[in-house]
BARO-709445 format. One line per 5 residues: number of its first residue (from 1); their letters; for each residue x, y, z of N, C-alpha, C. Coordinates in steps of 0.001 Angstrom, whole numbers. Example, Ala and Ser with C-alpha at 12.3 -4.5 7.8 and 13.67 -1.06 7.14 Angstrom:
BEGIN
1	AS	13190:-5690:7800:12300:-4500:7800:13200:-3300:7800 ~ 12850:-2250:7080:13670:-1060:7140:12900:30:7870
END
This chain:
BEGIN
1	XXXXX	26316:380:-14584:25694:1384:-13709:25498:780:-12315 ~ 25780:1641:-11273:25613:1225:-10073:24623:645:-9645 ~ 24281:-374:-8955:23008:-639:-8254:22732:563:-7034 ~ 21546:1160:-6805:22023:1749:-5470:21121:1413:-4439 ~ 21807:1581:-3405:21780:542:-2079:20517:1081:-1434
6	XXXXX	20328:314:-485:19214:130:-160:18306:1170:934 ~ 19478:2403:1536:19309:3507:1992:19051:4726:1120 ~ 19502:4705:311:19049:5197:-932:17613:5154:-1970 ~ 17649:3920:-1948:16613:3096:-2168:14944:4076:-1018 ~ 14984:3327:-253:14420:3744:1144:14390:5375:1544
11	XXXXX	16117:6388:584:15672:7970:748:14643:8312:-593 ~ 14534:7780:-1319:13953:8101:-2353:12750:7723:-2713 ~ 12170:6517:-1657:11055:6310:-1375:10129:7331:-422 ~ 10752:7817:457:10203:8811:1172:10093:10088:620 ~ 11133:10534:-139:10828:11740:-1028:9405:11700:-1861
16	XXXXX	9764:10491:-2673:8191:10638:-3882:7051:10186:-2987 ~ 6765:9431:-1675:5698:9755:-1338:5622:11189:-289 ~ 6420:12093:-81:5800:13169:1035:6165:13980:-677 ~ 6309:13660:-1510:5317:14743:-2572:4436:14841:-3166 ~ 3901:13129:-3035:2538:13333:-3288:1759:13036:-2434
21	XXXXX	1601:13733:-923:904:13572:171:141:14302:-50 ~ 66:15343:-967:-1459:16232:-699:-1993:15825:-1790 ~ -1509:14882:-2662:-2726:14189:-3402:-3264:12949:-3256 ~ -2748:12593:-2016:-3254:11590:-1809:-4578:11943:-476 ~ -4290:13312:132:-5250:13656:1055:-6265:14464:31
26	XXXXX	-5868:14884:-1044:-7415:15805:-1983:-8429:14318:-2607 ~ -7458:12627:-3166:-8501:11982:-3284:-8752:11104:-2178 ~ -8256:11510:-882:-8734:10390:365:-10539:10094:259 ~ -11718:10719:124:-12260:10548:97:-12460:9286:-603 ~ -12159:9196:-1875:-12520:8778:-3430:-11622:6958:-2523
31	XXXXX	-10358:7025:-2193:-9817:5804:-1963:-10817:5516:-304 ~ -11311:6211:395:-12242:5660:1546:-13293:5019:849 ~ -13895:5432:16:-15086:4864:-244:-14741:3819:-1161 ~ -13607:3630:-2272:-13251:2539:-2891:-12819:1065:-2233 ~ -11715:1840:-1135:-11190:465:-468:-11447:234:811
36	XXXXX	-12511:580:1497:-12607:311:2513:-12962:-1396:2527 ~ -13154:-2315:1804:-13426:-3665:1893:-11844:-3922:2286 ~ -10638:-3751:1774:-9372:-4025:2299:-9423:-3527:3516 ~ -9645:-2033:4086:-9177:-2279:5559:-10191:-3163:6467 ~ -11220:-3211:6102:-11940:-4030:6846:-11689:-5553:7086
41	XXXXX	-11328:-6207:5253:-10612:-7260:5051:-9105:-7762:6370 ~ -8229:-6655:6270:-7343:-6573:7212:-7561:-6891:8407 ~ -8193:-5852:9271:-8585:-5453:10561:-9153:-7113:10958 ~ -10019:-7737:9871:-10792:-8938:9750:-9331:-10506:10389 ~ -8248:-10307:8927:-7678:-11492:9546:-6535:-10962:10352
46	XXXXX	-6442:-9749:10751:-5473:-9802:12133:-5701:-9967:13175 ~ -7097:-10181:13294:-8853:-10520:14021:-8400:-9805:15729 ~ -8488:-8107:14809:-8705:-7210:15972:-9832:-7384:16585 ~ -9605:-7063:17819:-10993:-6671:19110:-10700:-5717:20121 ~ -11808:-5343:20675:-11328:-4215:21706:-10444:-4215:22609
51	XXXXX	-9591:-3709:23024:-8264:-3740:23871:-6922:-4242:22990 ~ -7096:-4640:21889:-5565:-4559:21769:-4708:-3806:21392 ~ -3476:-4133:21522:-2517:-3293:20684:-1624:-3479:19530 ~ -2199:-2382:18279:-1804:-2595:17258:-787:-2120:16493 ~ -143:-2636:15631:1098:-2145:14888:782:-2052:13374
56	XXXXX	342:-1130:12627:-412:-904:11365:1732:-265:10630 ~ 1656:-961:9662:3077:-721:8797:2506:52:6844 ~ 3458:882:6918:3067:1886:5474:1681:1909:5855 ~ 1230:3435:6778:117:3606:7174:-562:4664:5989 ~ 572:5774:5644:490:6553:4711:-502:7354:5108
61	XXXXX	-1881:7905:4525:-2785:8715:5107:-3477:7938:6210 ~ -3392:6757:6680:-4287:6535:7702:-4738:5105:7713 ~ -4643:4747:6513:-5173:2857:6187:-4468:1823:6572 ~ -4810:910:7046:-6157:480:8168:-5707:1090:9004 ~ -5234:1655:9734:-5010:2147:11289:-5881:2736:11923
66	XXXXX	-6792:4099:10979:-7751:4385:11829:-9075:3696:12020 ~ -9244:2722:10985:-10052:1539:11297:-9583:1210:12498 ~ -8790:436:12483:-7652:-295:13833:-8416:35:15380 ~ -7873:1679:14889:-8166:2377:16448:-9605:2500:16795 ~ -10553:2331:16177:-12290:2512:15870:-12287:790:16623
71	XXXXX	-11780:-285:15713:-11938:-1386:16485:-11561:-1744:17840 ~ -10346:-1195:18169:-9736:-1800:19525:-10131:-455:20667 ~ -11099:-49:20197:-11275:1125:21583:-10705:1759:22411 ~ -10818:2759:23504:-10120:3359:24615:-9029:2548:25265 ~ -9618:727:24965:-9090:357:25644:-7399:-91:25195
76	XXXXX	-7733:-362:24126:-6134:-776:23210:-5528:382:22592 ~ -4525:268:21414:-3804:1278:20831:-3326:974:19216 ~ -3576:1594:18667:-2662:1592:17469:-1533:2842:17337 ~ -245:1983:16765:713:2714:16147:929:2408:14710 ~ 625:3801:14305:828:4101:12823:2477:4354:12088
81	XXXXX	2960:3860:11569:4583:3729:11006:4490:4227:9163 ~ 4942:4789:8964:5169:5281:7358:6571:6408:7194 ~ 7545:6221:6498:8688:6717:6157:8062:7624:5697 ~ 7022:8441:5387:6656:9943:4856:6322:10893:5931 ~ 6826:11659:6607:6146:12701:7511:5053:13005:7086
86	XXXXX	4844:13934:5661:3794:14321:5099:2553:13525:4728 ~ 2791:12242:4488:1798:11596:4792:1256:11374:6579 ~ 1867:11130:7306:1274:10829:8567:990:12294:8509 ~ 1392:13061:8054:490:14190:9091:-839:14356:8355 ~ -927:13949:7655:-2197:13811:7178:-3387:12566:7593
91	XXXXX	-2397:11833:8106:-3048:10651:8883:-3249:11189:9833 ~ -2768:12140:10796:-3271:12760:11896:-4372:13968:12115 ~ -4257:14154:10901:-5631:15346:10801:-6853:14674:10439 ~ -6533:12940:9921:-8195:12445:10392:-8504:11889:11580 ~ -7320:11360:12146:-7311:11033:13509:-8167:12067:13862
96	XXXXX	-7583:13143:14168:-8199:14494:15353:-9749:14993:14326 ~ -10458:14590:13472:-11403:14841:13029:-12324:13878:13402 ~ -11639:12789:13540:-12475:11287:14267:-12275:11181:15537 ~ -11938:12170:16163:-11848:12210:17233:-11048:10673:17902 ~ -9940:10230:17597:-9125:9211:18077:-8166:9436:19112
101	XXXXX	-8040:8645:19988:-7243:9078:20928:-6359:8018:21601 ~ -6560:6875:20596:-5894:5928:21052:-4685:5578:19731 ~ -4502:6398:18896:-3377:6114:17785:-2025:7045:17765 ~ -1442:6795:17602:-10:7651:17285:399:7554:16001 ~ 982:7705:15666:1728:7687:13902:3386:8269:13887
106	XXXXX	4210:7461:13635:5654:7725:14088:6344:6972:12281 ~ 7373:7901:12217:7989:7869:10801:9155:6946:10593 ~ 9330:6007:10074:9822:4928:10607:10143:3718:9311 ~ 11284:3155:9460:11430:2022:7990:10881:520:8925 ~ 10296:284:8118:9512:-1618:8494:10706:-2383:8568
111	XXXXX	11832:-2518:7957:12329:-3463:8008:13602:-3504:9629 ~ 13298:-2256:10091:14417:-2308:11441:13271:-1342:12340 ~ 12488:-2018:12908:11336:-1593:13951:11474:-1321:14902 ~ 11637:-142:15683:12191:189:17307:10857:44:18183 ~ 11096:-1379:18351:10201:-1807:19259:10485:-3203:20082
116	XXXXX	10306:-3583:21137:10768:-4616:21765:9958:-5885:21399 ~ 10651:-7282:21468:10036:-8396:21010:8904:-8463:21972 ~ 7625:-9035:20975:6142:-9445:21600:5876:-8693:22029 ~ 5737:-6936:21260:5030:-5826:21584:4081:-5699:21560 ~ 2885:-6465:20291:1811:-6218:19644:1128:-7316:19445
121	XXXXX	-34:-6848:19968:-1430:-7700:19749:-1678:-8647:18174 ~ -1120:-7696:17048:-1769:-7752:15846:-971:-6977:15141 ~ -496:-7196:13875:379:-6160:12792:-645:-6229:11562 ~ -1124:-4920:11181:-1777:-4950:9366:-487:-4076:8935 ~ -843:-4278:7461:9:-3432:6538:-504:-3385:4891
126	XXXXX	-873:-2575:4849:-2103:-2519:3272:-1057:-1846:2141 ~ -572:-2359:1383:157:-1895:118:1775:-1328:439 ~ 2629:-1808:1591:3312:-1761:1963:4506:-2306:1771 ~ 4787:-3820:1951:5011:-4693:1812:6702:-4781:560 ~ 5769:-4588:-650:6261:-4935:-1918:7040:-3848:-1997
131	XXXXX	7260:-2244:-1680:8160:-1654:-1780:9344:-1429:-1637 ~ 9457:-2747:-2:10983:-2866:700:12043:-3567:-23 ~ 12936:-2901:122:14013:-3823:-596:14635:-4497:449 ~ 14295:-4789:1652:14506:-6260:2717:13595:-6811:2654 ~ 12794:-7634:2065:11450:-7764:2800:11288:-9057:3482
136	XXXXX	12493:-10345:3356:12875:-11045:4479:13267:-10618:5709 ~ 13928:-8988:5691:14292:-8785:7509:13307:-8349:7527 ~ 11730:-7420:6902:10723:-7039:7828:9835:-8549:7772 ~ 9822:-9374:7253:9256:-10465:7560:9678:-10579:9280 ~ 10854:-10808:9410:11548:-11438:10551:11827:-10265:11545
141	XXXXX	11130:-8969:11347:10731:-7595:12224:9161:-8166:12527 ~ 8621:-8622:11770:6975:-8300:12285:7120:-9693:12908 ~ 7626:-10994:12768:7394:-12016:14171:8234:-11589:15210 ~ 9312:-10941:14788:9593:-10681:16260:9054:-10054:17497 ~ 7983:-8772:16645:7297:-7616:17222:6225:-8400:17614
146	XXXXX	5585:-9307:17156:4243:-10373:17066:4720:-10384:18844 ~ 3759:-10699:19619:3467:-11389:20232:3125:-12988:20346 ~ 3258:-13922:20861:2893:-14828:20496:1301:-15297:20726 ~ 858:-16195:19275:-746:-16382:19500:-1184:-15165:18240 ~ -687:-14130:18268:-1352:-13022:17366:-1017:-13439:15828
151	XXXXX	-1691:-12302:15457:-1723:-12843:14002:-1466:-11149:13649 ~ -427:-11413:11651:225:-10061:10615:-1340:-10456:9891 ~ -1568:-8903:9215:-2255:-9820:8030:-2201:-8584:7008 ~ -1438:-9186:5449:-695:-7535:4996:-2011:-7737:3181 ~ -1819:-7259:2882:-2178:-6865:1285:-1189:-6314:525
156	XXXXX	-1242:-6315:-367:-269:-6335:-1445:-978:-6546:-3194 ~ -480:-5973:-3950:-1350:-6386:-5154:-821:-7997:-5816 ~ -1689:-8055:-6353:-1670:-9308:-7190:-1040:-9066:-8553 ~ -1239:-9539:-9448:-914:-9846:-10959:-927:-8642:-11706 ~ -407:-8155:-12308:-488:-6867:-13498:-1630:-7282:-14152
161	XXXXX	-2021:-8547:-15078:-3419:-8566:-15581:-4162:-8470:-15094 ~ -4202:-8643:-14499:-5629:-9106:-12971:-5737:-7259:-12294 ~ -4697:-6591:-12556:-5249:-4867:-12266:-4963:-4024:-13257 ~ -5619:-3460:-14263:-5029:-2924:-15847:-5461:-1853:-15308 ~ -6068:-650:-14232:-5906:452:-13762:-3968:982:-13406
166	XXXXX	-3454:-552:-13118:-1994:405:-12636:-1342:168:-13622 ~ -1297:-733:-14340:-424:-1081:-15743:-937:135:-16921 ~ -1728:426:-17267:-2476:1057:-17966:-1731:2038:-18370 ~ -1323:3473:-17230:-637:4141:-17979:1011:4197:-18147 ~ 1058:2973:-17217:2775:2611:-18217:2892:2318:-19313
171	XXXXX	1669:1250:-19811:1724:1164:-21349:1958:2297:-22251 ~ 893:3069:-21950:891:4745:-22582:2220:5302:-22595 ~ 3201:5268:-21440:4350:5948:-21517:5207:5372:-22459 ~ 4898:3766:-22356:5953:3076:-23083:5750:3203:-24924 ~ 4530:3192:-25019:4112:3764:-26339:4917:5071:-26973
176	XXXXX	5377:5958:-25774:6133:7273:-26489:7678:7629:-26283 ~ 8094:6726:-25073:9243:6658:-25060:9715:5029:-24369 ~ 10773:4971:-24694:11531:3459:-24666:11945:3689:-23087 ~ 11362:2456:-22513:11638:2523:-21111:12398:972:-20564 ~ 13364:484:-19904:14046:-326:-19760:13042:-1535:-18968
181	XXXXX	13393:-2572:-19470:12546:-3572:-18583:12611:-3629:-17200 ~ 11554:-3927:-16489:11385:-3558:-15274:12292:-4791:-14015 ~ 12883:-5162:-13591:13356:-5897:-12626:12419:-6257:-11858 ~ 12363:-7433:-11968:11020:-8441:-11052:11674:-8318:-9498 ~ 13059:-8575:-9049:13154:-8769:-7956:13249:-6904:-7415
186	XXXXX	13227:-6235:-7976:13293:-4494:-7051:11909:-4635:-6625 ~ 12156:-3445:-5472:10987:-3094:-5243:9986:-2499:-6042 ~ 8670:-2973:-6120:7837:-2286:-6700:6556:-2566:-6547 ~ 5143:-2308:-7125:4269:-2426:-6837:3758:-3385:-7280 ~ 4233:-4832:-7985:3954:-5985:-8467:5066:-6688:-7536
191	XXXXX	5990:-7098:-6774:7221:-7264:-6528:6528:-8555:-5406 ~ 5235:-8518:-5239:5011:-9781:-4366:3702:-10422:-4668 ~ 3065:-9711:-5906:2238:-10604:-6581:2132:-11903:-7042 ~ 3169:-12749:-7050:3290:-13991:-7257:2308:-14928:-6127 ~ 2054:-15785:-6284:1088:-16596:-5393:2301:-17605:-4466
196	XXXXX	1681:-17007:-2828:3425:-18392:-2078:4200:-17131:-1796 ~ 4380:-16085:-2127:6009:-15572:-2300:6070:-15150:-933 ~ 4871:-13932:-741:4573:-13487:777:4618:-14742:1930 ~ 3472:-15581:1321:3281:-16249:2396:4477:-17515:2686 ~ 5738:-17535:1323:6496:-18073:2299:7408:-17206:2648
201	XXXXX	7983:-15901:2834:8503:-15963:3623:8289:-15145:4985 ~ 6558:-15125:5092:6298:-15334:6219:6656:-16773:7034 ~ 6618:-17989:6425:6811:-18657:6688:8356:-19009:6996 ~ 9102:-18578:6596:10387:-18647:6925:10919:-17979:8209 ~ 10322:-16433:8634:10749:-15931:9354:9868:-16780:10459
206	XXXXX	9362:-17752:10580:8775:-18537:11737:7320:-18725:11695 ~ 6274:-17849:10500:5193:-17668:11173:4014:-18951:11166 ~ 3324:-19313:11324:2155:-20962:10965:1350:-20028:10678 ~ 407:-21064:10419:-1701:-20740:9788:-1374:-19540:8784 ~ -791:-19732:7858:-644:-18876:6456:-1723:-19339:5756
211	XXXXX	-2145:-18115:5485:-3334:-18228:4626:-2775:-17047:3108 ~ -3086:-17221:2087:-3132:-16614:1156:-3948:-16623:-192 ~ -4346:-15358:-333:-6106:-15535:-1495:-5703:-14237:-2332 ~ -6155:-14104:-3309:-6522:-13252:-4572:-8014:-13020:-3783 ~ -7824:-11746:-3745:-8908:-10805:-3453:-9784:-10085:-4434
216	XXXXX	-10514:-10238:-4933:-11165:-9621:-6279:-12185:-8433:-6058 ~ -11954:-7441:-6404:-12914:-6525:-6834:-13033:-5645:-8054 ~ -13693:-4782:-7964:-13843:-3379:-8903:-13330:-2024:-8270 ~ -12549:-1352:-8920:-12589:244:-8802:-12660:1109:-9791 ~ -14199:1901:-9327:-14723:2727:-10212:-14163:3864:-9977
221	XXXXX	-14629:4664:-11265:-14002:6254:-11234:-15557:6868:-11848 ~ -15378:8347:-11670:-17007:9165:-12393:-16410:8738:-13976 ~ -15612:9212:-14314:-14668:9084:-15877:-13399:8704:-16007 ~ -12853:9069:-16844:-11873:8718:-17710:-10566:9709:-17242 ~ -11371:11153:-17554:-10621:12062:-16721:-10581:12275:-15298
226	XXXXX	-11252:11555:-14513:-10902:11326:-12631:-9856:10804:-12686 ~ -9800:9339:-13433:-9008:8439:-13207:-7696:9104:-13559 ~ -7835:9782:-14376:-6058:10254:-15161:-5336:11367:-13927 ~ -6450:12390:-13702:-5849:13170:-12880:-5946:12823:-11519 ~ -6260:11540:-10996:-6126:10817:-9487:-4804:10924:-9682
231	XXXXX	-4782:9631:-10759:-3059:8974:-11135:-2344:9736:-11154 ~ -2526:11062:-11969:-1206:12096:-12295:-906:12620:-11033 ~ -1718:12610:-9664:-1625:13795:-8497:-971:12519:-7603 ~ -1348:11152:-7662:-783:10218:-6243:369:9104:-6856 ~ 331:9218:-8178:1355:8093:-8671:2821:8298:-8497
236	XXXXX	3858:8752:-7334:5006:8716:-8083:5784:8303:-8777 ~ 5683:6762:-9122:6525:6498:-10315:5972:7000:-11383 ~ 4760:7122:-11988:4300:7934:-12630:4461:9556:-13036 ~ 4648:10130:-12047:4843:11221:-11900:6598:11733:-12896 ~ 7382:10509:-12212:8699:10761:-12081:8822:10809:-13802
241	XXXXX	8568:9363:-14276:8297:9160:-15926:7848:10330:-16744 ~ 6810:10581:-16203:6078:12030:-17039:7132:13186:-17005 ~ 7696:13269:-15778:8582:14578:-15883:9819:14783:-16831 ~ 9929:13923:-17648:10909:13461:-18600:10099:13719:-19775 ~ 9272:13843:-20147:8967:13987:-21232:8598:15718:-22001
246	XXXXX	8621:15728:-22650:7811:16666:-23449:6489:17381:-23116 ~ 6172:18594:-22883:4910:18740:-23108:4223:18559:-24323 ~ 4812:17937:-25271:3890:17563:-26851:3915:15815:-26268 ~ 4497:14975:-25451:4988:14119:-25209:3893:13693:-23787 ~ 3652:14260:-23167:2527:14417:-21807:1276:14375:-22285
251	XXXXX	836:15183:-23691:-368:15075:-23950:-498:14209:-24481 ~ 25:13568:-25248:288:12297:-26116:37:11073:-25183 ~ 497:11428:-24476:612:10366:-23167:-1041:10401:-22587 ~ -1630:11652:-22268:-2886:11895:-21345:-3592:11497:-22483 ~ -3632:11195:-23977:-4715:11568:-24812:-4729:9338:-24733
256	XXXXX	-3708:8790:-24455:-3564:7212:-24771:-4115:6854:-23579 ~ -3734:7350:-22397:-4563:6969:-21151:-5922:7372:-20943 ~ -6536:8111:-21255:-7666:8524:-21341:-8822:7847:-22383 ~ -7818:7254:-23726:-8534:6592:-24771:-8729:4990:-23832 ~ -7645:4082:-23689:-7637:3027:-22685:-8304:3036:-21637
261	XXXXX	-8426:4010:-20772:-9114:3760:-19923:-11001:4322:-20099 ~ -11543:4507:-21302:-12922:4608:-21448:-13191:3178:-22091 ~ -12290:2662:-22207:-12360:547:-23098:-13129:170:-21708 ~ -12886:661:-20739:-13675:-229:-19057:-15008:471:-19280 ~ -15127:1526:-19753:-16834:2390:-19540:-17913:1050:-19422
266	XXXXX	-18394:1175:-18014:-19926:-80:-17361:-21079:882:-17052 ~ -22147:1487:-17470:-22808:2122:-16455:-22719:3653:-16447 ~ -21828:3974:-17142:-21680:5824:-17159:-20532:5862:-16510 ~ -19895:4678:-15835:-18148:4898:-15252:-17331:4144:-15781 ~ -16054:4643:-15010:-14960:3690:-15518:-14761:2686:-14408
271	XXXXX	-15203:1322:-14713:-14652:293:-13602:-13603:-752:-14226 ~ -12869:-473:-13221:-11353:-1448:-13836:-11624:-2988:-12700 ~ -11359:-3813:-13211:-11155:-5252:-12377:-10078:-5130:-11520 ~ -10148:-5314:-10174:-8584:-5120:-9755:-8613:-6682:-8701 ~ -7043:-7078:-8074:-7301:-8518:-7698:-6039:-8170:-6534
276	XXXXX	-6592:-8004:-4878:-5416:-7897:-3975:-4885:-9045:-3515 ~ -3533:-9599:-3475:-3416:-10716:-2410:-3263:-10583:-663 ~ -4037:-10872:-502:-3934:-11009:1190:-3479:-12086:1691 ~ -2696:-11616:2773:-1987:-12664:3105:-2073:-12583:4909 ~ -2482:-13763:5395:-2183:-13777:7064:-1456:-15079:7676
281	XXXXX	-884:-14507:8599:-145:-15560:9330:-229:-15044:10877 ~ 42:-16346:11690:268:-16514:12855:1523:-16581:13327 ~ 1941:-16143:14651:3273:-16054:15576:2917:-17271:16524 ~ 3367:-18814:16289:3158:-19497:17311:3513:-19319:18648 ~ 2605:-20062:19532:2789:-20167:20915:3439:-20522:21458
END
């Protein structure tokens, strides 16, 4: 079977997220109040301040960027980049609710950046990263775009054990139908969890002062059933899996994810352990 290439790759990434852009704007609330320690984390080691100008990559509804633009004031700028229309435009309807006036949001692949060398103050990129299937040429896109002296600083998940909220209901699927082992080197949402991997080849594309940490927290849900129907409305690989099955085959599926995920019940919720790697580097002088 064909491998298919990497434009392909990249059209089909943009499809499954601008279809689940309006579920990712019905639980924006629910992910503001969960992860705001990552954009802050971010905003933290790309060590924004007022006046600069920023380059936020897979902005999607808005994360970190409209942080970004809150930090660097009237006086600086953020540009928001995400291959989903439908997501940025949803990043733009909190813009204009937050009254921002210093961000843009333009639709765009990370790994070939139309922008001139030593554009930007600062590059974040929160869960971005691990999807590209270049992710040595956007390594060697974001120092080029770097300015020199500035600092990337991206997130990415860590370990499948270390987050059993996203593994969770693959297990369930795999329980009802036979699904092919997953390819460590494709893109995916584990694809740079390894410890080193990011940060070398940040390091390759030129960058110093690499720093890289396992980020640890919790994300709670009210129940069992939030959590299922978050997942079912923003997951597309999820989504895609389920649509293959059965409706005797879906419930089967909702009744295993729903049993697994009340095993976390702390308190009257569901809190899952989850563990981000962050990673920052510098563009020497």
């Amino acid at each position: 079977m064909p491998t298919p290439d990497n434009a392909t790759i990249i059209e089909g990434q943009r499809q499954d997220w601008n279809r689940v852009a309006g579920g990712w704007e019905k639980w924006d609330r629910l992910f503001e109040e969960q992860m705001a320690f990552v954009n802050h984390r971010l905003v933290a080691d790309a060590r924004l301040h007022t006046g600069l100008n920023v380059l936020d990559l897979g902005s999607g509804t808005g994360y970190p960027a409209l942080l970004g633009a809150q930090v660097v004031g009237p006086a600086g700028s953020v540009v928001g980049m995400d291959l989903a229309e439908q997501m940025l435009a949803a990043a733009e309807r909190k813009a204009k609710r937050l009254g921002l006036n210093n961000i843009s949001f333009r639709t765009g692949d990370v790994t070939s950046l139309p922008f001139e060398p030593n554009s930007f103050d600062a590059i974040t990129s929160r869960f971005c990263l691990m999807f590209l299937p270049e992710i040595p040429k956007a390594a060697s896109e974001i120092a080029r775009v770097l300015k020199p002296g500035s600092w990337v600083a991206a997130a990415v998940w860590s370990a499948p054990d270390k987050n059993p909220s996203i593994g969770l209901s693959m297990a369930a699927i795999k329980q009802v139908i036979e699904l092919p082992p997953p390819d460590p080197t494709a893109p995916g949402i584990f694809r740079l969890a390894k410890p080193g991997e990011l940060a070398g080849l940040f390091q390759q594309a030129g960058l110093v002062d690499v720093t890289d940490q396992d980020f640890l927290a919790d994300w709670t849900y009210g129940s069992a059933d939030e959590y299922y129907t978050s997942l079912i409305e923003i997951a597309a690989p999820v989504q895609n899996l389920m649509a293959k099955l059965t409706d005797a085959q879906k419930q089967d599926v909702k009744q295993r994810i729903l049993q697994a995920a009340s095993n976390y019940t702390r308190g009257g919720r569901i809190v899952f352990p989850m563990a981000i790697r962050i990673v920052a580097a510098r563009k020497p002088v």
